[in-house]
N, C-alpha and C positions, 0 to 999 in steps of 0.2 A: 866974516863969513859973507858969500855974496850968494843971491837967490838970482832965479831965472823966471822969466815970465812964461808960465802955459796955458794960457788962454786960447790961444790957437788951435792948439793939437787936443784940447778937450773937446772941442769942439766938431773937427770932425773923427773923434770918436764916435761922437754920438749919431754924428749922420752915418759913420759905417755902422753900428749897430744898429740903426732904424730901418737901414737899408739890408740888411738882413732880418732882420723882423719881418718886414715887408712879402720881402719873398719867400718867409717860409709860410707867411700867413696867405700868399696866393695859392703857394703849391698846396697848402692843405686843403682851400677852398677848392680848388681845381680838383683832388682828390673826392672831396668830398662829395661835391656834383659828382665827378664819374660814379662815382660807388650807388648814388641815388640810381642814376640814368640806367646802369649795370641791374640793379637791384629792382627797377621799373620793367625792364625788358624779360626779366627772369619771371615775374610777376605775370606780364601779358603771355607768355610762353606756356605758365602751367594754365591756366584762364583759358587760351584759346585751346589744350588739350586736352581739358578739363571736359570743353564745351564739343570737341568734338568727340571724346569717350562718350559723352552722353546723346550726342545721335547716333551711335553704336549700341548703345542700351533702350532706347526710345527702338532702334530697327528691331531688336531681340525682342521687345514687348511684340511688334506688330506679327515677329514672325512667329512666336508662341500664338499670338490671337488668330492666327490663318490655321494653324496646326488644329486650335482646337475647333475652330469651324468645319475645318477640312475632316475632321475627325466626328463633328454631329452630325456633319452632309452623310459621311461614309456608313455610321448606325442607322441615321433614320431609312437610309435606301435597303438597310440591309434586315432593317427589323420590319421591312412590306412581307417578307420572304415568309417570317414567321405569320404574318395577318390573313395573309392567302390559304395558310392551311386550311384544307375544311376536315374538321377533326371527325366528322360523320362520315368520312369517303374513307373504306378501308382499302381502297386500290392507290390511297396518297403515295406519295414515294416513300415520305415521312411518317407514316405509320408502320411500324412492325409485325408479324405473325401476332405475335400475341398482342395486338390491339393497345400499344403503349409508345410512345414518341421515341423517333431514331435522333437523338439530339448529335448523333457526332454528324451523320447528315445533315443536319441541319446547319451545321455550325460550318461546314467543311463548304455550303453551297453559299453562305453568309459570309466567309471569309471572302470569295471569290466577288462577289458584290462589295462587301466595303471596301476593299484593295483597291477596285477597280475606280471607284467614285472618291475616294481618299487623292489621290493620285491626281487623278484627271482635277479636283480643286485645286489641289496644291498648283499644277502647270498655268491652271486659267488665274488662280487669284495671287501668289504670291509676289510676284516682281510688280504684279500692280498693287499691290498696298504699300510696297515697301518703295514705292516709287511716288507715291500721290502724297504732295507737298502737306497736302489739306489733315492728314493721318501723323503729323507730327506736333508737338506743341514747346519747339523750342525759342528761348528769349529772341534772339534775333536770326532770324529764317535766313536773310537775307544774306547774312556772311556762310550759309552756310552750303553745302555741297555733298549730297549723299549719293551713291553710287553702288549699282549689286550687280550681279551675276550670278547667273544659276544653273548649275550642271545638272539636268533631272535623271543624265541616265546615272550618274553617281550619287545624286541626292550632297551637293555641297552648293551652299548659297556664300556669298562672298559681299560682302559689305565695307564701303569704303567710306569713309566720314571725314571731311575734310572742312575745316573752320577756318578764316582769317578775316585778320584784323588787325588797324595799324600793321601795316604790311607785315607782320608775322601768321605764317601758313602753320596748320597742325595736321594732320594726318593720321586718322587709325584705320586701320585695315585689320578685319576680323573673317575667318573662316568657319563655318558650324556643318558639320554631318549632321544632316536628316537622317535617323533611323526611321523605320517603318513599323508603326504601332501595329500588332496582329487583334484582330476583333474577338472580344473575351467578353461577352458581356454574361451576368446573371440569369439565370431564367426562372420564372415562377409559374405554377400551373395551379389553377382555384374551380371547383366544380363547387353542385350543388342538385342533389339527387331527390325526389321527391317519389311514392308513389300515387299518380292519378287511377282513379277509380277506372274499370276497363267495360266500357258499357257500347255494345253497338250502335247505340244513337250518337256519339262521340264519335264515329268511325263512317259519317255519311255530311257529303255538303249540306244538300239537303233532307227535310224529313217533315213530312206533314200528313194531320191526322185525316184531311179532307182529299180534295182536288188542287191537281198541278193546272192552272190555266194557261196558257202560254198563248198570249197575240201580239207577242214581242215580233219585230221583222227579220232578226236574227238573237237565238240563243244558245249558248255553248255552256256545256257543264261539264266540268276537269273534275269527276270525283264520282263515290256510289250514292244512288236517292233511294227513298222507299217514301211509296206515295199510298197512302191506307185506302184512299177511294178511287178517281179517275186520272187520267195525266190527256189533257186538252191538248192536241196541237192545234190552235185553232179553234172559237166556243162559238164560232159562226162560220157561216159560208162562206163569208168574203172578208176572212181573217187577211192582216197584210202578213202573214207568217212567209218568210222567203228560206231562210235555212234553220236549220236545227241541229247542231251536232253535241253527240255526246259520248266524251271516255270514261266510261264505266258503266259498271252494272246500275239497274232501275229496277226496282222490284216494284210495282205496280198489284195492289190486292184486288181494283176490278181490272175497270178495259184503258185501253191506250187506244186511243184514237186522233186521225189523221181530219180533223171536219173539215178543215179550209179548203177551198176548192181551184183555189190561184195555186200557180206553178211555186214548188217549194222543193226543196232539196232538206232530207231527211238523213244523218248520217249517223248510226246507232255502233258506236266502237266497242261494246262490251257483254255483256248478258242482258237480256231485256226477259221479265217475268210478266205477265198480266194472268184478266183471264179471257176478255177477248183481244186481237189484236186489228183492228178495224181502219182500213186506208182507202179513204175518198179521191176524186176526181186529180188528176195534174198531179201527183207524187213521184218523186224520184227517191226511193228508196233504198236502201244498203244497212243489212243489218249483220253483224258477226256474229250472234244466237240470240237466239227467239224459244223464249216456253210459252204455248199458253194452256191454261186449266181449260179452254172451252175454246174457239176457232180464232182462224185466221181468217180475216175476212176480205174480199177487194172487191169496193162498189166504182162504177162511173170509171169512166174511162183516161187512157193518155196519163196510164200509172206503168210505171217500171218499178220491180221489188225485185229485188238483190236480196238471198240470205243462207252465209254461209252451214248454217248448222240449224234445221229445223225442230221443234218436239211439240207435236200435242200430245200430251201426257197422260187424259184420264181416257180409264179404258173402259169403251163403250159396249161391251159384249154382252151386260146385260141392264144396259138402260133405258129407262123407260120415256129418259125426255131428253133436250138439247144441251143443257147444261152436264150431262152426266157424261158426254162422247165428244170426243177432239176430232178436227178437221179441220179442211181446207175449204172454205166457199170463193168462187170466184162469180158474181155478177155483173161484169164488165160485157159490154155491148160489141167493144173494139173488141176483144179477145179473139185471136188466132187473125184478124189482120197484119196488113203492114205499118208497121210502127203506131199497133196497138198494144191494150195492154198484154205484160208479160209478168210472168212466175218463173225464178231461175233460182232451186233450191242447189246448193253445189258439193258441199261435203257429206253432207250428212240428214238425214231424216226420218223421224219416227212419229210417226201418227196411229194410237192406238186407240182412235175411235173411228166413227163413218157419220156422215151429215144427216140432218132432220129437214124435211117438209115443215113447215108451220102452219099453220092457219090460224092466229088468235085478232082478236075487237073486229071478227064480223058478226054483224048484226043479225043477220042472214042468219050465219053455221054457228054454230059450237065449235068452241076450240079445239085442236087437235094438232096431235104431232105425230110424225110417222119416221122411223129412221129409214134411212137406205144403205146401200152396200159401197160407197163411195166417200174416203178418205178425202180425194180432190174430187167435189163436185161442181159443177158448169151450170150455169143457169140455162132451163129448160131442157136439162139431162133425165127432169124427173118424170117424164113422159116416158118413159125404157119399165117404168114401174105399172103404168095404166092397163085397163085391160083394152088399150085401144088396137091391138091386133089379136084377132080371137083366135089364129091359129096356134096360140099357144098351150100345146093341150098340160090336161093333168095337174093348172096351176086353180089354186080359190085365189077370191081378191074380197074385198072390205069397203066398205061406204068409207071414203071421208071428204063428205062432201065439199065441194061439188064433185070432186074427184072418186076414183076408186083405185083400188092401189090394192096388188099382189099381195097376198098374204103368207101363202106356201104352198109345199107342193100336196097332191091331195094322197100322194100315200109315203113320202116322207116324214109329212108335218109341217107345223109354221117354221118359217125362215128365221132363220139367226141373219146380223148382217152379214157375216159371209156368204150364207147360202145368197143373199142379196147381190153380193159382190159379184159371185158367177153366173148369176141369173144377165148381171150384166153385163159382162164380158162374153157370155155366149149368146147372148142377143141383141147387142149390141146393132149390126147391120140392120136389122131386122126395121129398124126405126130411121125415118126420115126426119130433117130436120135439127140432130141431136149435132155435138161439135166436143172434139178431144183438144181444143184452142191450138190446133196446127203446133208451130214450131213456138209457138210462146209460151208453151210450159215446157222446163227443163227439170229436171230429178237427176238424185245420183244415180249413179251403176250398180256402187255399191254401198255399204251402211245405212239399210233403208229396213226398217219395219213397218207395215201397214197393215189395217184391219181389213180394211177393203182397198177396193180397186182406184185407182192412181191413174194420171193420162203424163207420158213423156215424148214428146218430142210429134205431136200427131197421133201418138201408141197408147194402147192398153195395156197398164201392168196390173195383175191378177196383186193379189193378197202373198206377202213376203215377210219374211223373220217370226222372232217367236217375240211373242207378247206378252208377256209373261215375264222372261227376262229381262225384256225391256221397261216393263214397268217396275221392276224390282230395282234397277238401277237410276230409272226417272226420279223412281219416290223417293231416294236418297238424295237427291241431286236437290228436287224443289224444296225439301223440309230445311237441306242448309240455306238454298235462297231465299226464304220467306224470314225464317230465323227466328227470332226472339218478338219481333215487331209486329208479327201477325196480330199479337195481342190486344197491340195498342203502342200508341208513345207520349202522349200528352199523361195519361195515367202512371205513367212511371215518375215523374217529376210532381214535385211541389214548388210550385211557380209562386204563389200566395205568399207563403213563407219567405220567400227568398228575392224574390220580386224589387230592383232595386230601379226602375223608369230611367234606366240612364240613356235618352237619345244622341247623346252629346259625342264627337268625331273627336280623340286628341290631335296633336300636332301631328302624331305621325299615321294617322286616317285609321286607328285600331277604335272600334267598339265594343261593348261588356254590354249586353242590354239582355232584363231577365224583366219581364211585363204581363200585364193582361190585357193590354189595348193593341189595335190594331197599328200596326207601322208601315211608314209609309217610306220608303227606300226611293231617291229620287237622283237624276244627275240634271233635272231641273230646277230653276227656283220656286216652281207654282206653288211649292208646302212649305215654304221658309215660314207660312205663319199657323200652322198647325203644331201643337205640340208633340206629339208622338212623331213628329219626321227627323228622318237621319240623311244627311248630306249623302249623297253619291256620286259628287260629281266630281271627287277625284279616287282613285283609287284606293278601297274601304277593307279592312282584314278585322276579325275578329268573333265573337261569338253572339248571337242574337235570339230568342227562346223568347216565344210570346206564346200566348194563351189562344191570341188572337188571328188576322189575318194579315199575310207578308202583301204588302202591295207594292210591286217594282216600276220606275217610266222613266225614260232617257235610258241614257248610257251609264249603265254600272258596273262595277267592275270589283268582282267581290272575292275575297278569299275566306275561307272560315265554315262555320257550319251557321243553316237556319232549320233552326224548328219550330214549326208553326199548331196549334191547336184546329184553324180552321185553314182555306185556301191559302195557296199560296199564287199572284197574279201578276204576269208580265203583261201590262198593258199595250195597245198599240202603236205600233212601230220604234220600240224601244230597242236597243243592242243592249241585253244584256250579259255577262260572263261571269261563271261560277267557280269556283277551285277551292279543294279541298290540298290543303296541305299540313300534311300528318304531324313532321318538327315542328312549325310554328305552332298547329295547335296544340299537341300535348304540352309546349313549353306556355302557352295561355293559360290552360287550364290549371297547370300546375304552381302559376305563381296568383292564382285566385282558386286554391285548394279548397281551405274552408267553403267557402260558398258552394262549389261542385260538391264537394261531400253531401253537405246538405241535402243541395236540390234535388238528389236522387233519394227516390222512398225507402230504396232496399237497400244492404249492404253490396256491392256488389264481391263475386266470387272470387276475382282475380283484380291485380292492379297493375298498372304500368309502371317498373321504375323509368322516372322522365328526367333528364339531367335540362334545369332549365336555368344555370349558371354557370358558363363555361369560359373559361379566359386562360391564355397561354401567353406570356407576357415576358417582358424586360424588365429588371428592377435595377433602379439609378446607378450609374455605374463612374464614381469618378477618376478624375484621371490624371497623372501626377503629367502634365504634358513634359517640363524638362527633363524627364526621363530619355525622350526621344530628341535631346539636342546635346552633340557634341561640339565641344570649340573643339576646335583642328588645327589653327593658327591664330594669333596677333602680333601684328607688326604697329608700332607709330617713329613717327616722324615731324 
């Protein structure tokens, strides 16, 4: 048998088999890497759309957070609409016949305000949030590219988010319709009704049981006073008193007097009551009605009086002295000059008494009073009464010395003031020296009663109307002006009991003060070290009831009621201002109840319901915002 040598060909076997090894173990490697590299690229792919989905979600946060600003901007402007009501004004638009809230008005005039402010934010704020780099919080900013547009007449905002990295770009594009949220908000309405006791002194700014002093350089009072003794304009001759206005009624239980004798301006807008009413030197007067229980009086000259609707009320037919018979005295020296004093009564006038002579504290005579036949009497008219022209037959006359004065006729009888009246009017000429003050007394035409004889216009007017009547309908008139307070006012109250010394101003300048001591009301600092003072130097509201006396200086500026047991004192040259405002105070009174109960002695008859908690309100209303976001579109890339 013979063998063959393979050494050779084993050999390269092996190298062709290693040589196939080789290259399937490159091609697998090579595989293998791509499938890596493949695998890496598919990786960075979803990564970078991953990352730009999410500055597509990052923009949807901003633009839900604009929608909701845009939608507290559009409530808050729209809930002023509600804050403005003033639910006391029955002519509001938003009140109803029957006194109860028109809410679809309300709602329909609210829709139109928050639309309007909805909108207008959304135009100014949204492309700039969702533009401002600073409003995003994504890992790296840098690769990143966000992009919008906004069509507001369609309401579509358009968002583009584009991410790259390792040059692979991603792309989302997202579209959302804005709906327009309609304003629906909740409403709530909360009162709280009390009733305050109903007492006249509650219904007056001021009230005091003494004198009104006033030598303030100007003072104004918004409201009705009742002043139990005098009301000073002026407590000296050379008061700085320059103006004094006042709207409303003054019920005055003596005289109101004019003392000061520097030029002042007087302007009385309401019912004025006294019992004299007495105006010195330099006055510029204006009064819209005047009563008085006893005269009108005008001394000293370089006085103008204005007044529409006159009445001396008590009827002097058969009295025996001055206080019992209403008139008119004028003792003015200018009178019936040029641009002296004047009397210009315009609508209306009723005087149902006739003036008195006086003679009292001479030493000499004995006192004495003598009436005469004249309603408006003239100084030195009273010589028409003497027996100083003896041709007057068939008349007797009377001592009062030094004087003698007409008594009656000697076969009529004694003179009533009538017969007085035409004694004067028919003899009138007869006397020299006498004056009907020319063109400076004016009277009406018509609505004129008088007891005796009147001078208009340079003229004698005789005795007019009935008196009778007229005092039937006076005495009706002054019993409701005097009222209840004639009695008194400090006596109605228990101050003692109730009495809390509080001088102390809250935050928001309201006072409660119930005392026995004198207070001192200042818009200076001179009594910051006195106890009993109350700041007035910025604007003060509230209620103040002292025992004592009100002393005012600076500038004050007051709303509320004072009631004073003694004076009440505007020092000099002060500007003070009063007001009475009826809401605010029932709503005072009625949320310091207890205490008002109290302080009054008597039950009163009647009570005020007071509503002194009122709110008309929003209640929290929240809001689903994706409600009002539609996607429309998404595209990536």
């Amino acid at each position: 048998m013979k063998f063959m040598n393979n050494k050779g060909s084993t050999l390269l076997i092996v190298l062709i088999v290693f040589s196939i090894l080789t290259m399937l173990g490159t091609t697998l490697y090579t595989i293998a890497v791509n499938n890596y590299k493949v695998e890496n690229v598919n990786e960075e792919l979803k990564k970078n759309l991953y990352l730009a989905e999410a500055g597509v979600e990052e923009a949807y946060s901003l633009i839900v957070k604009t929608i909701y600003e845009a939608i507290n901007e559009g409530n808050k402007e729209a809930s002023k609409v509600i804050k403005n009501i003033d639910l006391s004004d029955m002519k509001n638009d938003y009140i109803t016949e029957d006194n109860s809230i028109n809410f679809n008005k309300l709602m329909e005039n609210q829709e139109i305000v928050f639309k309007s402010v909805y909108k207008s934010y959304l135009n100014e704020n949204l492309i700039k949030n969702l533009e401002n780099e600073a409003n995003y919080n994504l890992i790296e900013k840098d690769h990143h590219m966000i992009t919008t547009d906004y069509d507001n007449s369609e309401n579509i905002i358009k968002v583009t988010s584009v991410y790259t990295k390792e040059n692979i770009k991603k792309k989302v594009t997202v579209s959302y319709k804005l709906l327009e949220p309609m304003y629906n908000q909740i409403y709530y309405y909360e009162s709280n009704v009390v009733k305050v006791p109903k007492d006249t002194l509650i219904s007056k700014v001021l009230c005091t049981e003494k004198n009104l002093i006033n030598n303030s350089k100007q003072l104004e009072i918004n409201g009705d006073s009742h002043i139990r003794k005098n009301f000073l304009v002026g407590s000296y001759d050379h008061s700085p008193v320059k103006e004094v206005i006042i709207n409303g009624n003054v019920i005055v239980q003596r005289d109101m007097k004019m003392n000061s004798k520097k030029n002042k301006n007087i302007t009385l807008n309401g019912t004025i009551h006294s019992e004299n009413f007495i105006i010195n030197e330099n006055s510029n007067i204006e009064i819209h009605e005047l009563y008085t229980k006893d005269d009108l009086e005008i001394y000293g000259n370089k006085s103008i009086v204005n007044i529409f609707r006159y009445f001396g009320y008590t009827d002097g037919r058969e009295a025996t002295k001055s206080s019992e018979s209403s008139s008119i005295n004028i003792q003015s020296e200018d009178l019936g000059k040029e641009n002296g004093t004047s009397l210009n009564i315009i609508d209306e006038m009723r005087i149902l008494g006739t003036a008195f002579i006086e003679k009292t504290g001479d030493t000499k005579y004995k006192d004495w009073q003598y009436q005469t036949g004249e309603s408006i009497t003239i100084n030195e008219n009273y010589l028409i009464y003497t027996d100083i022209y003896s041709e007057l037959q068939d008349l007797y006359y009377k001592d009062y010395p030094p004087f003698v004065f007409v008594e009656g006729d000697l076969n009529k009888g004694k003179f009533k003031p009538h017969d007085k009246a035409y004694h004067f009017s028919n003899n009138y000429d007869k006397f020299k020296g006498l004056t009907l003050g020319g063109r400076n007394i004016n009277i009406p035409e018509d609505n004129i009663t008088t007891l005796g004889v009147t001078m208009d216009d340079g003229n004698i007017k005789e005795p007019v109307g009935d008196i009778d009547l007229s005092k039937e309908k006076l005495s009706k008139e002054v019993e409701k002006l005097n009222g209840e307070l004639k009695q008194g006012i400090i006596n109605r109250l228990d101050i003692n009991s109730n009495k809390n010394n509080n001088f102390s101003v809250s935050e928001d300048g309201e006072i409660f003060c119930i005392t026995d001591k004198d207070i001192y009301i200042s818009g200076y600092d001179n009594y910051l070290d006195r106890e009993n003072f109350i700041n007035g130097k910025n604007n003060l509201k509230g209620l103040i009831v002292t025992s004592g006396k009100v002393i005012f200086s600076g500038d004050v500026n007051f709303t509320g009621i004072i009631i004073a047991g003694d004076d009440i004192v505007m020092t000099d040259n002060s500007i003070i201002k009063l007001k009475y405002d009826k809401d605010y105070l029932l709503s005072l009174l009625g949320k310091n109840l207890t205490i008002i109960k109290d302080l009054f002695k008597e039950e009163p008859e009647e009570y005020i319901p007071t509503l002194i908690y009122e709110n008309l309100g929003i209640k929290n209303n929240n809001v689903n915002i994706d409600k009002f976001i539609e996607l429309e579109s998404w595209e990536s890339n």
